[in-house]
C-alpha positions, 0 to 999 in steps of 0.5 A: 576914605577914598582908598576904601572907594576904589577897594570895594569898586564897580560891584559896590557901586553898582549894589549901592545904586540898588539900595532903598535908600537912594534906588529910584523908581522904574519910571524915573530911570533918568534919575542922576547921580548927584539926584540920589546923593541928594535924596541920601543926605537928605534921608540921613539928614532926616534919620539924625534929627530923629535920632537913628544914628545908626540908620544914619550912618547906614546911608553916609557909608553908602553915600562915602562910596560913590561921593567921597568928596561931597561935603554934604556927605563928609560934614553930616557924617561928621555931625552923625559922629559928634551925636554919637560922642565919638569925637576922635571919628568925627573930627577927622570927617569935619575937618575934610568937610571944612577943606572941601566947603570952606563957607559953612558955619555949621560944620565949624560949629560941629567942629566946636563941640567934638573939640568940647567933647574931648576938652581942648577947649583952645580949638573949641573956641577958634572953631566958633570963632570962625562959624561967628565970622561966617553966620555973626549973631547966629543964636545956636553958635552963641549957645554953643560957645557959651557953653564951651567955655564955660566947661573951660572955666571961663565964666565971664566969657561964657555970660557974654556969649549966652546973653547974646545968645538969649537976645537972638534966640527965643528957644526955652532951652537957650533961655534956660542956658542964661538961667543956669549960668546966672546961678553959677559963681566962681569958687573960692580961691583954693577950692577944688574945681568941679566938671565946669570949673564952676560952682552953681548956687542953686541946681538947674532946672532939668531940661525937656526929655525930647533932648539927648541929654543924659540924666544928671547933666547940668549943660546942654549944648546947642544942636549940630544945625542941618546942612543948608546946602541939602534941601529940604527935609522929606516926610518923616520915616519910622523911627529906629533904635539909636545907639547912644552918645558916649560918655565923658567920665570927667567933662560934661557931653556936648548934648544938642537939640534940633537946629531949627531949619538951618 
């Protein structure tokens, strides 16, 4: 990333400033840097809750050139890519986030469900693990990891989890979560194993249209929360079209809602 920076130099940097997305008025002149990265997250932050994943990134690629090394940049980048689905991009940017901000449960939470999106369900579980030890009883962690492992197969864990879960967030869809998993039972010894490794006694409920969900999608993971070190978040823009999360032919696709003001 940071080669990238240097290659494209002053000239880049230069027409960045001059962007909408971080341009400031001629009156405000005196507008620094660290100012317009800041407004550049927020915006970015702002596109993504409104699902303009590609506006999104239009922002963070611009914002890569001249603050490389911001977490704030990094992280989001990184949770723009675990919406997309394209977890391989987006842990190579969380993991740099978590290296640059060791104390933010929420890039360890994002880490949690890129590492779902490609089933290494071990890594998963250490990435909530650590966003629990630095946010203890946090509501969209709980829902995550429960979720994680009961794509693992571990259903014991994944009802301890989502009952947790349940007790710190009122949300519908958490509550619709512990439904779910309450149906589901293990399957008998021998028997083949489904996308969960579970069976479930009765089909879930489908969930609010205003998640990504695809149709068909029996879980719905927790949303990647928002930066707590951006601010917060400016009046509402246009909406744009959004490219698509990818899709897992064999696991089912970690899907968010909005992480509420996190």
């Amino acid at each position: 990333m940071s080669r990238l920076c240097h290659s494209l130099g002053a000239a880049a940097v230069s027409a960045l400033l001059c962007t909408s997305a971080l341009a400031s008025p001629p009156e405000q002149s005196g507008v620094t840097l660290a100012q317009s990265v800041d407004a550049g997250v927020r915006d970015a932050q702002l596109k993504r809750t409104q699902r303009d994943y590609a506006g999104a990134i239009k922002v963070l690629s611009q914002l890569m050139l001249v603050a490389t090394d911001d977490p704030r940049v990094v992280g989001e980048y990184g949770k723009v890519l675990v919406q997309q689905g394209r977890s391989t991009e987006a842990l190579d940017f969380l993991r740099r986030a978590v290296q640059l901000q060791t104390g933010d449960w929420t890039l360890y939470s994002a880490l949690g469900v890129a590492y779902d999106q490609k089933a290494d369900y071990a890594n998963a579980e250490a990435a909530y693990s650590r966003a629990l030890q630095l946010k203890p009883g946090e509501g969209a962690i709980l829902n995550n990891f429960a979720m994680s492992r009961l794509q693992a197969g571990d259903l014991d864990r994944a009802r301890q989890l989502i009952a947790q879960a349940a007790n710190a967030s009122k949300d519908e869809r958490v509550v619709k979560n512990a439904t779910m998993i309450a149906s589901l039972k293990a399957p008998p010894a021998g028997a083949p194993l489904g996308a969960t490794g579970l069976a479930a006694s009765a089909p879930p409920r489908p969930l609010s249209r205003t998640l990504t969900a695809a149709e068909g999608n029996t879980i719905v993971m927790q949303a990647v929360p928002k930066d707590t070190e951006a601010g917060p978040v400016g009046k509402k823009i246009k909406k744009t079209a959004s490219a698509k999360p990818a899709k897992s032919k064999d696991a089912i696709p970690a899907l968010r809602l909005s992480g509420g003001g996190q």
